[in-house]
C-alpha positions in Angstrom: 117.5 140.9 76.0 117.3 138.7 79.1 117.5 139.2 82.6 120.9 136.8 84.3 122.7 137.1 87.7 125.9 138.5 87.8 129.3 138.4 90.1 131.7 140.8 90.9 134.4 140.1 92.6 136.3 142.4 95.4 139.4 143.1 93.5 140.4 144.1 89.9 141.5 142.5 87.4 143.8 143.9 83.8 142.7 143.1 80.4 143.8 144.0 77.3 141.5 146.8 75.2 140.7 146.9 71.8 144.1 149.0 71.2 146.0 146.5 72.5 146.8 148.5 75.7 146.7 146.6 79.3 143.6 148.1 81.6 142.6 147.1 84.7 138.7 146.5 85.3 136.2 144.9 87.1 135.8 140.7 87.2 132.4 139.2 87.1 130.9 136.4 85.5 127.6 134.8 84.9 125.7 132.9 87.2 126.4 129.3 86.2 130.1 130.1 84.1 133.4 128.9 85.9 135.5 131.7 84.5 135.8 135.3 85.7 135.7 138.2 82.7 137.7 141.4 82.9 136.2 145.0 81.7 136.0 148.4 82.3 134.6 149.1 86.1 132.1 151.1 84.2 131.1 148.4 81.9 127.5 147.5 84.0 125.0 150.6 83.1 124.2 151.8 86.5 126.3 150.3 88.6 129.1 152.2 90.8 131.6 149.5 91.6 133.2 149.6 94.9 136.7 147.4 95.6 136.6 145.4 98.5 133.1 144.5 98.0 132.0 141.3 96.6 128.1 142.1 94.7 125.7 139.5 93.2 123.5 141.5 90.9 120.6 141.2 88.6 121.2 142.7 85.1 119.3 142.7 81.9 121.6 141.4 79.0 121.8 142.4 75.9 123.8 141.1 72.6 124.4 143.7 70.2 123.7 142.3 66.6 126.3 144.8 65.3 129.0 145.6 68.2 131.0 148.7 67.8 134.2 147.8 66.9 135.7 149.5 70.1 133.7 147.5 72.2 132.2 143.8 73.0 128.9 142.8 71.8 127.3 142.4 75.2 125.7 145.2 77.2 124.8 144.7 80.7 122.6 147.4 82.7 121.8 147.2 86.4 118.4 146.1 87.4 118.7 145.5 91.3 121.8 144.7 93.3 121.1 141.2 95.3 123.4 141.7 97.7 126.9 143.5 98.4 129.0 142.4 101.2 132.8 143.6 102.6 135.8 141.2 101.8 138.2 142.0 104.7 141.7 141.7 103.9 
């Protein structure tokens, strides 16, 4: 496990689950990556997601040697949130 920055952004994004069906979730990515991921808004242990708010966070990582097969094979579990800060629309 490893401690990385995360994003979130203010709005949701839709991704597909492993049944195939479309969800919609939160989008963050990893300090340093260009491309935003989508998963469920309760995908970060700990964290209570909030739309409208953008959040940089501190997480500790974890890959999962042997991911369930209903899920990915990262975990992500909220240390401290950095900042949070209102996107008017």
């Amino acid at each position: 496990m490893e401690q990385v920055t995360l994003y979130v952004a203010s709005e949701t994004g839709t991704f597909c689950d492993f049944m195939g069906r479309t969800q919609v979730g939160i989008k963050y990515k990893e300090k340093g990556d260009a491309e935003w991921s989508c998963d469920y808004i309760t995908s970060i242990s700990g964290f209570a997601y909030e739309r409208n708010y953008e959040y940089e966070l501190l997480v500790e990582k974890t890959v999962l040697a042997n991911p369930p097969a209903d899920g990915g094979n990262v975990e992500y579990k909220l240390i401290s949130i950095i900042s949070k800060s209102e996107v008017v629309i």
